[in-house]
C-alpha positions as CSV (number, residue, x, y, z in Angstrom):
1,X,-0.3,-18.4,-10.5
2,X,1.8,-15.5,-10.7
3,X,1.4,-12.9,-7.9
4,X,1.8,-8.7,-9.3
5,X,5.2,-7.9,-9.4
6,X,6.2,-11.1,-10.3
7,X,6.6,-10.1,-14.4
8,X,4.1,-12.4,-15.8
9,X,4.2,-10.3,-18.9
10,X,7.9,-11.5,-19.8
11,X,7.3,-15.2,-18.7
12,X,4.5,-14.8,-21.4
13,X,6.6,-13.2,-23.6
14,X,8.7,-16.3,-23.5
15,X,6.4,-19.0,-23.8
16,X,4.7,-17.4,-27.1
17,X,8.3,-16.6,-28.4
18,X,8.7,-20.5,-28.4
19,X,5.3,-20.9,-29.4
20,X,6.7,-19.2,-32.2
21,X,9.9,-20.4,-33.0
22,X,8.3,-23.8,-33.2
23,X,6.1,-22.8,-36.1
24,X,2.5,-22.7,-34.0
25,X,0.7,-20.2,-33.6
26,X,-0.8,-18.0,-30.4
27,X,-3.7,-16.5,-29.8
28,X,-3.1,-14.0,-25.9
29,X,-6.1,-12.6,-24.5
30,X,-7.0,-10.0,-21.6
31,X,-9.7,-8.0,-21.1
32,X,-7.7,-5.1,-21.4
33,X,-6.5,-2.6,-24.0
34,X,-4.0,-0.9,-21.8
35,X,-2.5,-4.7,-20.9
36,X,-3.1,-6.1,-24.9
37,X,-0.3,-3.4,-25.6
38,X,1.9,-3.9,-22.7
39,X,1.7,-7.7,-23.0
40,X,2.2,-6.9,-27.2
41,X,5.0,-4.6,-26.5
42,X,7.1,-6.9,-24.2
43,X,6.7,-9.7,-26.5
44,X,8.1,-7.6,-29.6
45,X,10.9,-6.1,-27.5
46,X,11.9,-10.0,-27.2
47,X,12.1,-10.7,-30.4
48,X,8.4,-11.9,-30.9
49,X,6.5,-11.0,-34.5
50,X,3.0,-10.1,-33.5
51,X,-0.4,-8.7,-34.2
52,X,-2.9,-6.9,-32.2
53,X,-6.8,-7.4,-32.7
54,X,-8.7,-5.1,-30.4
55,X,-11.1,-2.2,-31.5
56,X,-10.2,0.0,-28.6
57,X,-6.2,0.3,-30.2
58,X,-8.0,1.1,-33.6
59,X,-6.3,-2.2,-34.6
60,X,-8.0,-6.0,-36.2
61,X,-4.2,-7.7,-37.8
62,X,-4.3,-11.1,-37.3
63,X,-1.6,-12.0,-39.9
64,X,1.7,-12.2,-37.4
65,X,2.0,-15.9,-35.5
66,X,1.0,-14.6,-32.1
67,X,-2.1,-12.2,-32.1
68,X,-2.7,-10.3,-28.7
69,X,-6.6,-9.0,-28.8
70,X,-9.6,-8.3,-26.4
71,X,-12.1,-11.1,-25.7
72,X,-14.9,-8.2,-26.8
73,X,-13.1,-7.8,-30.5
74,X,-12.2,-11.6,-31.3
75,X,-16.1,-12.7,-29.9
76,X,-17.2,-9.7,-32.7
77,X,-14.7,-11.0,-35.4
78,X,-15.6,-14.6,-34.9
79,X,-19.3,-13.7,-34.9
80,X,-18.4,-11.8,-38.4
81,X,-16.9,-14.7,-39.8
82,X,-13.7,-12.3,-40.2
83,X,-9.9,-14.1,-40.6
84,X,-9.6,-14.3,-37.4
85,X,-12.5,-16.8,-36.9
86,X,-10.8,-19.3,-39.1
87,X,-7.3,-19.6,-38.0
88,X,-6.5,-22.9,-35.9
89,X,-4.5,-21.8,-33.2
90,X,-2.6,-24.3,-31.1
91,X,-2.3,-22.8,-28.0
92,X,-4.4,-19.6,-26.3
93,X,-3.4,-17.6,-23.1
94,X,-5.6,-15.8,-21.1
95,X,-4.1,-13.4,-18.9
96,X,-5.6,-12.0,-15.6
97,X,-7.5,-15.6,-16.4
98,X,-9.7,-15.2,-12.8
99,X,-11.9,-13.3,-15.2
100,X,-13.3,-15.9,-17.0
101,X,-16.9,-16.4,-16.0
102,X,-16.3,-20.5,-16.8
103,X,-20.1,-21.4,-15.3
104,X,-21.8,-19.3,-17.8
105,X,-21.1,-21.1,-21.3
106,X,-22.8,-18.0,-22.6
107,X,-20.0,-15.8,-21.2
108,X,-17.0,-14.2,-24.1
109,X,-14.4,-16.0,-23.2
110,X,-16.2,-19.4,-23.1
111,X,-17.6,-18.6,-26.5
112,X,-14.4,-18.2,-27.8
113,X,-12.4,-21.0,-26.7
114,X,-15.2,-23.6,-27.4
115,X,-15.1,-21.9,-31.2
116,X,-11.3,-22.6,-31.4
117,X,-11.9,-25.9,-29.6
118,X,-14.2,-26.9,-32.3
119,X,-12.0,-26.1,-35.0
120,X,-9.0,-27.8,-33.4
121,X,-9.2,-30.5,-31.0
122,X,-5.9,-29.9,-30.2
123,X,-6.0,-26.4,-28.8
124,X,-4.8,-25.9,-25.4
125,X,-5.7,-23.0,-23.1
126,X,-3.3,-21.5,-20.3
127,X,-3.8,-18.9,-17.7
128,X,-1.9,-16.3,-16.1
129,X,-3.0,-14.5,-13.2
130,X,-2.1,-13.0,-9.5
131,X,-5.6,-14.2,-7.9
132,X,-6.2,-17.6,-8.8
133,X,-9.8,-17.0,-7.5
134,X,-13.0,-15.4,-8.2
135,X,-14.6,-12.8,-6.1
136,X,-14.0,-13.5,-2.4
137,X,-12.4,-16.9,-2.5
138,X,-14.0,-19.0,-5.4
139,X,-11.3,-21.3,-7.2
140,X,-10.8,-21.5,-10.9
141,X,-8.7,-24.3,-10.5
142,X,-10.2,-28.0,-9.9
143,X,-11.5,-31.1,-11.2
144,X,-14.8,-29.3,-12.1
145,X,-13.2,-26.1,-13.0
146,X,-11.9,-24.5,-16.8
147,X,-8.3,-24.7,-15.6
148,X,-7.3,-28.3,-14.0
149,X,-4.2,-28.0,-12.7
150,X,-1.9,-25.1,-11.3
151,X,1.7,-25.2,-13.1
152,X,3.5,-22.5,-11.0
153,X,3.0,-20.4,-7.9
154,X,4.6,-17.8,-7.0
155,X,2.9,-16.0,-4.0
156,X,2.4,-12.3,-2.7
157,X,5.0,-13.8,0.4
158,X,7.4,-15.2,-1.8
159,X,8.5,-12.2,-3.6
160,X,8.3,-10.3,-0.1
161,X,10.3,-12.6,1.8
162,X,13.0,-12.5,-1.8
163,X,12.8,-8.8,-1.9
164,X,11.0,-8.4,-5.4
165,X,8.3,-6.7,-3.6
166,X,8.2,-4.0,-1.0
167,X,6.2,-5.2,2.4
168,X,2.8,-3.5,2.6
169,X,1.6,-1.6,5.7
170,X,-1.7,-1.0,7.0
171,X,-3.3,2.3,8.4
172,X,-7.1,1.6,9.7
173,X,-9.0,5.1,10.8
174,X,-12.0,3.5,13.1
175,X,-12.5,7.4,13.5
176,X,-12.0,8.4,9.7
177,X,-14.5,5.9,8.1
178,X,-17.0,5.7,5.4
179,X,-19.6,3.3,6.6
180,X,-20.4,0.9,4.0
181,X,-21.7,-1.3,6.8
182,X,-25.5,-1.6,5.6
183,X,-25.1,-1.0,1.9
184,X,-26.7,-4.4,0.3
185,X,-24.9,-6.9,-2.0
186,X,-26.6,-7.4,-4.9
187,X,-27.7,-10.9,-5.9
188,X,-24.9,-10.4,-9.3
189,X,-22.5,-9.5,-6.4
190,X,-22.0,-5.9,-6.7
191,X,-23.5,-3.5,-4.4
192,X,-26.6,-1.4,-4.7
193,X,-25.5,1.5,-6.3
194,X,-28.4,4.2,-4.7
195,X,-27.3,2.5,-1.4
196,X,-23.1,3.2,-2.2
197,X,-24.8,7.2,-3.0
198,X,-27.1,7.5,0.0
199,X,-23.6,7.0,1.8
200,X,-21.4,9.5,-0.5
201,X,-24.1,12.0,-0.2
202,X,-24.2,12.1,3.6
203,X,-20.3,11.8,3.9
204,X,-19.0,15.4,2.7
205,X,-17.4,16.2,5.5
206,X,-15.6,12.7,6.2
207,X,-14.8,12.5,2.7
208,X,-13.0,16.1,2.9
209,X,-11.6,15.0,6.4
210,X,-10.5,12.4,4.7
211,X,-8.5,13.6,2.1
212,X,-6.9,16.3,4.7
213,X,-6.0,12.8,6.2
214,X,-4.4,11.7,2.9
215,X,-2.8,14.6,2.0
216,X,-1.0,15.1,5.7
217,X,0.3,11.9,5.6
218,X,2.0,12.0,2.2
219,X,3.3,15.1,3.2
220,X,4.9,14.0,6.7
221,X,6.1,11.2,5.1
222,X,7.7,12.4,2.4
223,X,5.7,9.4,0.2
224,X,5.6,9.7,-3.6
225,X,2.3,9.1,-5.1
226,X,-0.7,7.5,-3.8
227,X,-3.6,5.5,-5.8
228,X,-6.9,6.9,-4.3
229,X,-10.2,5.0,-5.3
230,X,-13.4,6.7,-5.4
231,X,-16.9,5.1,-5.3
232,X,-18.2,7.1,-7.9
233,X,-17.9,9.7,-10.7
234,X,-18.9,12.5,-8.3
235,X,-17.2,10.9,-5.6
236,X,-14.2,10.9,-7.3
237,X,-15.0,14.7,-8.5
238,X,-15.2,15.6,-4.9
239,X,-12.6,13.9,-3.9
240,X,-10.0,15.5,-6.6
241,X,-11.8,19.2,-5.4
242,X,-9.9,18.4,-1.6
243,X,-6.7,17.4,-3.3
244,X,-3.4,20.0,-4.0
245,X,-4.8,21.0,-7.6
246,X,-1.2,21.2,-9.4
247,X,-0.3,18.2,-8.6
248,X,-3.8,15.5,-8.4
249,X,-5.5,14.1,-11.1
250,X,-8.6,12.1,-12.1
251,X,-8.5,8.8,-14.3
252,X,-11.9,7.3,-15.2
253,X,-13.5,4.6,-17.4
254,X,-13.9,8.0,-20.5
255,X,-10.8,9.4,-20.3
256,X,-9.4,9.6,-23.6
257,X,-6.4,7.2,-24.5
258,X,-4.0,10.1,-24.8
259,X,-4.5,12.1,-22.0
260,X,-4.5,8.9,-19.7
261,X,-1.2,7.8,-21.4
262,X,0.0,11.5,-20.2
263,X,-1.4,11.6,-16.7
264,X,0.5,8.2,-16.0
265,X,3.2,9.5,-17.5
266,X,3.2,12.4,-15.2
267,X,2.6,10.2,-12.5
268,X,5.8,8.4,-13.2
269,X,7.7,11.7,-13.3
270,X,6.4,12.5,-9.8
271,X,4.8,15.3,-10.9
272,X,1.4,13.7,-9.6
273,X,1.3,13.0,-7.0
274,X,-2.4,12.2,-5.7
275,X,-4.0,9.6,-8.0
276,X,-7.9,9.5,-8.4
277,X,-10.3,6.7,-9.9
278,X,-12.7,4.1,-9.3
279,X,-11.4,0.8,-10.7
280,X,-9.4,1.8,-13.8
281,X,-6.3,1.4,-12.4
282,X,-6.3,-2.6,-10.8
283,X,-4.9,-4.3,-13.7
284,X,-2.4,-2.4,-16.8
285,X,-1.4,0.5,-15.1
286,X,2.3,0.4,-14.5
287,X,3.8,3.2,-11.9
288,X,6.2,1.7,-9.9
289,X,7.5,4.7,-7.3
290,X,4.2,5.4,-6.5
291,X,3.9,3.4,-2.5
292,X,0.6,4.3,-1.0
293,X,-3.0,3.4,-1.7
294,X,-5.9,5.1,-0.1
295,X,-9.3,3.2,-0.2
296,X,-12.6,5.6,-0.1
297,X,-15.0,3.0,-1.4
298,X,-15.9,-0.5,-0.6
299,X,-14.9,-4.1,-2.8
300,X,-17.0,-6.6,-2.7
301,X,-14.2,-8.8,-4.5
302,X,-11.5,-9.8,-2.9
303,X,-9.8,-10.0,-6.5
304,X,-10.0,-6.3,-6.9
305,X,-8.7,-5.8,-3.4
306,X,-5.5,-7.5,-3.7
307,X,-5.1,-6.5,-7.7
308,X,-5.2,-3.1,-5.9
309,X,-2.9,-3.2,-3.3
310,X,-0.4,-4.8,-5.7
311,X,0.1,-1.3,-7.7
312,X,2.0,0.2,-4.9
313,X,4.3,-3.5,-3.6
314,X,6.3,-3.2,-6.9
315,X,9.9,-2.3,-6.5
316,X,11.4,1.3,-7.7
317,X,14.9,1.8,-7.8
318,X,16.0,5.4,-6.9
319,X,13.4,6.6,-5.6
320,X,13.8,5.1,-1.6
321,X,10.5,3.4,-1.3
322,X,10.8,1.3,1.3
323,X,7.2,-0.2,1.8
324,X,3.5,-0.1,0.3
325,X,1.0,2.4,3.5
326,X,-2.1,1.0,2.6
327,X,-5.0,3.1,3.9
328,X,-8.0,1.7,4.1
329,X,-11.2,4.5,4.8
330,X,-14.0,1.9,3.4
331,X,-14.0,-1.1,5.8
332,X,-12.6,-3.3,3.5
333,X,-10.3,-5.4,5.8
334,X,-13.3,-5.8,7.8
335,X,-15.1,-7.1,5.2
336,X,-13.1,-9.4,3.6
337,X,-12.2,-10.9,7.1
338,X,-11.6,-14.4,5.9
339,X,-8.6,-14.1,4.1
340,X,-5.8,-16.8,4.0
341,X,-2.9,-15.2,2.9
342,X,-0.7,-14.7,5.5
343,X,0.7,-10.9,4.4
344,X,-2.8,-10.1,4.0
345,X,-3.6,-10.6,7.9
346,X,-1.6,-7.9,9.0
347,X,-3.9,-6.1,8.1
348,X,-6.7,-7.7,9.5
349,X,-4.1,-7.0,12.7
350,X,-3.9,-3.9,12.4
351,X,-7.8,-3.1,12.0
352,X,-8.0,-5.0,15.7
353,X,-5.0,-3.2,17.1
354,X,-6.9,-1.5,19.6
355,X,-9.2,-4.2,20.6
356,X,-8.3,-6.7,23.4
357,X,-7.3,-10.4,22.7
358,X,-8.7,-12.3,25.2
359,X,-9.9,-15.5,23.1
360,X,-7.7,-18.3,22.8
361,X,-8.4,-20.3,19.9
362,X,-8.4,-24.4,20.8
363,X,-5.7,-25.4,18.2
364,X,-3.1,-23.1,17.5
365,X,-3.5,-21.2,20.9
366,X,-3.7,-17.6,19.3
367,X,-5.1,-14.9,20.8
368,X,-8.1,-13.2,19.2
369,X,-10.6,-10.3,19.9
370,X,-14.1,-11.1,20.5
371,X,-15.1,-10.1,16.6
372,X,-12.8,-12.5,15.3
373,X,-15.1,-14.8,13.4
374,X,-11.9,-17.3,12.3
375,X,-8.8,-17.3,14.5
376,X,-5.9,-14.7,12.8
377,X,-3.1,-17.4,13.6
378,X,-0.7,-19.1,11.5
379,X,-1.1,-23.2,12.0
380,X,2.8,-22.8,10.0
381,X,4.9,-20.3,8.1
382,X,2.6,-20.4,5.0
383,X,-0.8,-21.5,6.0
384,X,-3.6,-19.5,8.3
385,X,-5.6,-21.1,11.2
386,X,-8.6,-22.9,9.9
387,X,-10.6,-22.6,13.3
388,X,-13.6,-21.0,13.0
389,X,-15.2,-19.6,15.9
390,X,-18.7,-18.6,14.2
391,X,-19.3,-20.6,11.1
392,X,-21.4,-22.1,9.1
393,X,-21.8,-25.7,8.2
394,X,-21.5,-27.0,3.9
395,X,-24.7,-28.3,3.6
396,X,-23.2,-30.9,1.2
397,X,-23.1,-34.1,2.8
398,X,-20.1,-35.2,1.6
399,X,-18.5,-32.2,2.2
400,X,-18.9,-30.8,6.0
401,X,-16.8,-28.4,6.1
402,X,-17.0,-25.1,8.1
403,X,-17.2,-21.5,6.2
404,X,-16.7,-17.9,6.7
405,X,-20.7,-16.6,7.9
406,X,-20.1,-14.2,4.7
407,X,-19.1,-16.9,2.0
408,X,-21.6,-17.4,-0.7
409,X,-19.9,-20.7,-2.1
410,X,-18.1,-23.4,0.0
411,X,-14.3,-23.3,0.2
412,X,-14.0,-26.7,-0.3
413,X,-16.4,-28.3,-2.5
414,X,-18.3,-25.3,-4.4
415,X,-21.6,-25.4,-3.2
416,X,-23.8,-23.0,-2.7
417,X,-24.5,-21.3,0.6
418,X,-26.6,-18.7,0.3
419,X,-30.0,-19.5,-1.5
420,X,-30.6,-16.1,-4.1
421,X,-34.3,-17.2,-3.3
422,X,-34.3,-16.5,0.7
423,X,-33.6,-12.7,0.0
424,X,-36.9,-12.6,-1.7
425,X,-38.8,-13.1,1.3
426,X,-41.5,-10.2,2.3
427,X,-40.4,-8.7,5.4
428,X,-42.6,-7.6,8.4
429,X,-43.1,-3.8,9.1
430,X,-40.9,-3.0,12.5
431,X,-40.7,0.1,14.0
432,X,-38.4,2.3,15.8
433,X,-36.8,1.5,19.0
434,X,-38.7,2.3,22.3
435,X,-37.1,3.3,25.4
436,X,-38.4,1.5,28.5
437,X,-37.3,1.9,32.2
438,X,-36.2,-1.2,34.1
439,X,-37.6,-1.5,37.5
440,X,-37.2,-5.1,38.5
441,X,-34.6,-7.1,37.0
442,X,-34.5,-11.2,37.6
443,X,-32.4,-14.2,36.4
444,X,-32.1,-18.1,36.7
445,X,-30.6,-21.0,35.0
446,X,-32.5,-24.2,34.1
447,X,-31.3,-27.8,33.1
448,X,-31.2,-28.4,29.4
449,X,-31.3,-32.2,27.4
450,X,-27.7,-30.5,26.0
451,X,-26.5,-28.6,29.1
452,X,-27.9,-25.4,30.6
453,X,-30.1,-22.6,29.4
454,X,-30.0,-18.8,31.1
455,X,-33.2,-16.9,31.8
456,X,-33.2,-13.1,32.0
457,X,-36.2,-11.0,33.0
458,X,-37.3,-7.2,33.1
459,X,-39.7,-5.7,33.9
460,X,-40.3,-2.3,32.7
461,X,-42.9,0.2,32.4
462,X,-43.8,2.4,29.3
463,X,-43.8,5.9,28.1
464,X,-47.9,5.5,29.5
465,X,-46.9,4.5,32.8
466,X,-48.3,0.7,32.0
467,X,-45.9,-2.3,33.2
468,X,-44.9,-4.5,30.6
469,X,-42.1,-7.3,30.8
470,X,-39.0,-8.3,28.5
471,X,-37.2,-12.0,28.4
472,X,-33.8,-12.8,27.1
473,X,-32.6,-16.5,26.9
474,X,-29.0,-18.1,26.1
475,X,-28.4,-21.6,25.9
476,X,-24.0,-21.5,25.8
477,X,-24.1,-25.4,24.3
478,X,-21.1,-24.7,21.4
479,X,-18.8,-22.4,20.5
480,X,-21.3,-20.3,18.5
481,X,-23.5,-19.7,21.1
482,X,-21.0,-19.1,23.4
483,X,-19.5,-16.3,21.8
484,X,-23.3,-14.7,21.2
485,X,-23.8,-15.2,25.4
486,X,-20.3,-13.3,25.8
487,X,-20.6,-10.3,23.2
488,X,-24.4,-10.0,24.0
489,X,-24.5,-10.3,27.6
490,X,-21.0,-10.4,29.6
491,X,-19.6,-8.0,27.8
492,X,-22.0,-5.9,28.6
493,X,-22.6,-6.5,32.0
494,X,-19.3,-7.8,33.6
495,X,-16.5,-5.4,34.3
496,X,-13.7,-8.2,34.1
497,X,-15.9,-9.9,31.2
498,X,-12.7,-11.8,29.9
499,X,-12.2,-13.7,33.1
500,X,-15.7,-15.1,32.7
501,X,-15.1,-16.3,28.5
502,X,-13.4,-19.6,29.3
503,X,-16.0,-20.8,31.8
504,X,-18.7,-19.8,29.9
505,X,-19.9,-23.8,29.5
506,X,-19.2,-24.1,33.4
507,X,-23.2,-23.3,35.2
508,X,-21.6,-22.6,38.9
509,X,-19.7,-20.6,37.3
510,X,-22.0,-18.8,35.2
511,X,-24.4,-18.8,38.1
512,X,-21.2,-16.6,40.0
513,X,-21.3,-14.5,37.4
514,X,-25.0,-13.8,37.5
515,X,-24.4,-12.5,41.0
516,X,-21.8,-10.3,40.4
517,X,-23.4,-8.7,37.0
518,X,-24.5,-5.4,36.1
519,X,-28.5,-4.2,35.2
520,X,-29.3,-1.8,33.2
521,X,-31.5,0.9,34.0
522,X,-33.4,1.8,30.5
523,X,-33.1,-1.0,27.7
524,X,-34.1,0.3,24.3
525,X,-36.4,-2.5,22.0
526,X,-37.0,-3.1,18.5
527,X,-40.7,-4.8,17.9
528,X,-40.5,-6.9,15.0
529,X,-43.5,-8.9,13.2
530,X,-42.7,-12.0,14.9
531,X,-41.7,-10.7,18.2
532,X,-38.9,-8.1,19.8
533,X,-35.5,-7.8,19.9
534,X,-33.4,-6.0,23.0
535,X,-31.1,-3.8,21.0
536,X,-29.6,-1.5,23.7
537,X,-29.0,-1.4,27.3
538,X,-28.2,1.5,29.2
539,X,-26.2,0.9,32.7
């Protein structure tokens, strides 16, 4: 575990050199040409002998000791029965090794290394990477993972706190924004692309707002060169349309090799200084002076996130950066809420700057907003607060512990937590929301076998005149439903709502409060097929 910046290309370099010297041979794979040169080059400029097997460098050698490739060309060469296929190598490295897809034995790297496996029992397998998890938070490293044991770790904090990485900085827009809110996450993961398109299509003018946004602050600031990632191909087209045109460019997935080597090149030079793609440029691409990121579409992997973010933290010497301004126009802090590393909650900070902390969390006494779903403290200097204030429960017996509402898979034991099969369900027809006038409203609390339950009553009358009468009920028995009582109803109805959070489980005091709340006037409802849902209340 080797966080960006760190050089994990020359601590490879040095492991294969001795690989080497010893008389074994190497076999170094990525799923990248860009990094199967870089990771080629750095070995040879340490004295290494090597040979490169991947199609997309117009190159299949596997004649030199240590053989650098793509997973895509060896899995065609093995399947070909070419040289490659039959050479017993003792060890094999996978860099950026998160990428291995280790549950699906049908998956190219697996296919590989049980090929090599076979042919030598005494292959071993090491990996390199700066996210030693999957997608938002799923470990490769465990008793029932690929890789079982972690030999090094050198964090995202570390080199911070040792100045080999600048600090990063957060800027969160709530009133520049693309809302990604309500675009659906596929069950592979990734998110429905007519969904992502719907939102591009209606966001011209924040998108051009956006980049005027961009552009001012790199000016003001004197900054370098910022990395800007589009959702799209016409996204990113668009985007590039808003930018100064002698001095943006566009990077994407069919750009030939050359004229990405001299757009990078460019880059380097300063004379670029606005950056554009969609995901090229996470993993391989090298600029060091550039210091700024700008986010204009949404990650559903945390992975990608922080690979991201990690092209503007490295070092440049003589060019005065000073820090990484990580913009962030897509929600993606607020989506990937859960996050651990401590660096990384700055930004979840920042995104809540402007909200008030008035939630004390029960173990480490931080204060949080009313949206924080896991308490943003730090229990010590290395390790974030593990109370959760909405959660959800592993369903593995033998497990029980409490997860992020989002997570998929539990943190501790693996198992899953969102069923594929419960998306599949048929749902009811519901119509629009209908506005109805409150002319009575009514409340009382009644005993409970857990504690206390709160009734709420209007009554209303419809757009024909005709009464009609609305119930709400909250039963405040654990910290879950606590916090739904306070964001749903005293929020909404109490002036000083905060004063009223910490006696929330008290009934003469929730009885007080009663008194001294707010009714609405009008309160808009949702019908649903199995009933209604208040969805608005105006006051």
């Amino acid at each position: 575990m080797a966080s960006v910046g760190s050089g994990k290309s020359l601590m490879l370099a040095d492991i294969l050199l001795r690989m080497q010297n010893l008389g074994k041979r190497a076999l170094c794979l990525v799923n990248n040409a860009q990094l199967v040169r870089n990771n080629c080059e750095t070995f040879v400029s340490q004295g290494g002998k090597s040979s490169i097997y991947c199609a997309a460098l117009k190159c299949k050698d596997s004649s030199a000791p240590i053989v650098f490739g793509t997973p895509q060309t060896v899995l065609n060469g093995i399947n070909k029965n070419e040289s490659i296929a039959k050479i017993q190598f003792n060890l094999i490295v996978v860099d950026e090794a998160h990428s291995i897809n280790y549950l699906n034995s049908r998956s190219g790297f697996i296919r590989i290394l049980r090929h090599y496996k076979q042919s030598y029992s005494g292959m071993r397998v090491l990996g390199a990477t700066g996210t030693n998890f999957r997608y938002k938070g799923f470990s490769i490293v465990g008793d029932e993972c690929l890789f079982k044991s972690k030999v090094g770790n050198i964090s995202t904090e570390y080199l911070i706190d040792n100045d080999y990485l600048v600090k990063p900085e957060f800027k969160i827009d709530d009133h520049l924004l693309l809302d990604f809110s309500r675009v659906k996450i596929k069950q592979n993961g990734t998110f429905n692309e007519k969904e992502l398109d719907s939102v591009i299509n209606k966001s011209h003018e924040t998108t051009k707002a956006i980049c005027e946004q961009i552009v001012h602050i790199m000016t003001q600031q004197n900054r370098f060169g910022v990395f800007i990632f589009a959702t799209n191909k016409s996204h990113a087209n668009e985007i590039l349309s808003y930018l100064p045109k002698n001095e943006s460019a566009i990077i994407l997935g069919e750009t030939k090799e050359d004229e990405r080597e001299g757009i990078i090149e460019r880059a380097r030079e300063g004379k670029i200084k606005y950056l554009v793609n969609i995901a090229i440029i996470s993993v391989g691409i090298d600029i060091p002076a550039y210091d700024t990121v700008s986010y204009l579409r949404p990650t559903e992997s945390l992975v990608l996130l922080i690979q991201t973010m990690g092209r503007a933290l490295r070092l440049s010497n003589g060019t005065g950066k000073e820090n990484a301004l990580i913009l962030d126009f897509a929600g993606n802090v607020q989506r990937h809420r859960d996050w651990d590393n401590p660096v990384l909650l700055d930004a979840l900070k920042e995104a809540d700057k402007d909200k008030e902390y008035n939630i004390e969390c029960p173990e480490c006494h931080s204060m949080n907003t009313e949206h924080s779903r896991r308490c943003i403290g730090d229990q010590n200097t290395t390790e974030r607060c593990k109370y959760y204030f909405i959660f959800k429960d592993c369903p593995n017996s033998k497990c029980g512990v409490k997860n992020d509402i989002t997570a998929r898979i539990c943190r501790s034991c693996k198992t899953e937590l969102i069923n594929p099969d419960d998306k599949l369900s048929i749902k009811g027809i519901e119509d629009e929301l209908k506005e109805y006038k409150v002319v009575k409203t009514s409340y009382g609390v009644s005993e409970t076998r857990n504690g206390f339950r709160i009734n709420l009553l209007y009554k209303c009358i419809n757009d024909k005149g005709k009464p009609i009468t609305f119930y709400e009920y909250y039963s405040p028995i654990n910290d879950l439903a606590k916090r739904v009582f306070y964001g749903q109803f005293i929020k909404k109805h109490c002036i000083e709502s905060s004063k009223w959070y910490n006696l929330i489980g008290i009934r003469s005091k929730m009885e007080q409060m009663l008194k001294q709340a707010n009714w609405p006037h009008t309160i808009f409802i949702k019908h649903e097929h199995k009933g209604y849902k208040i969805k608005k209340k105006v006051f």
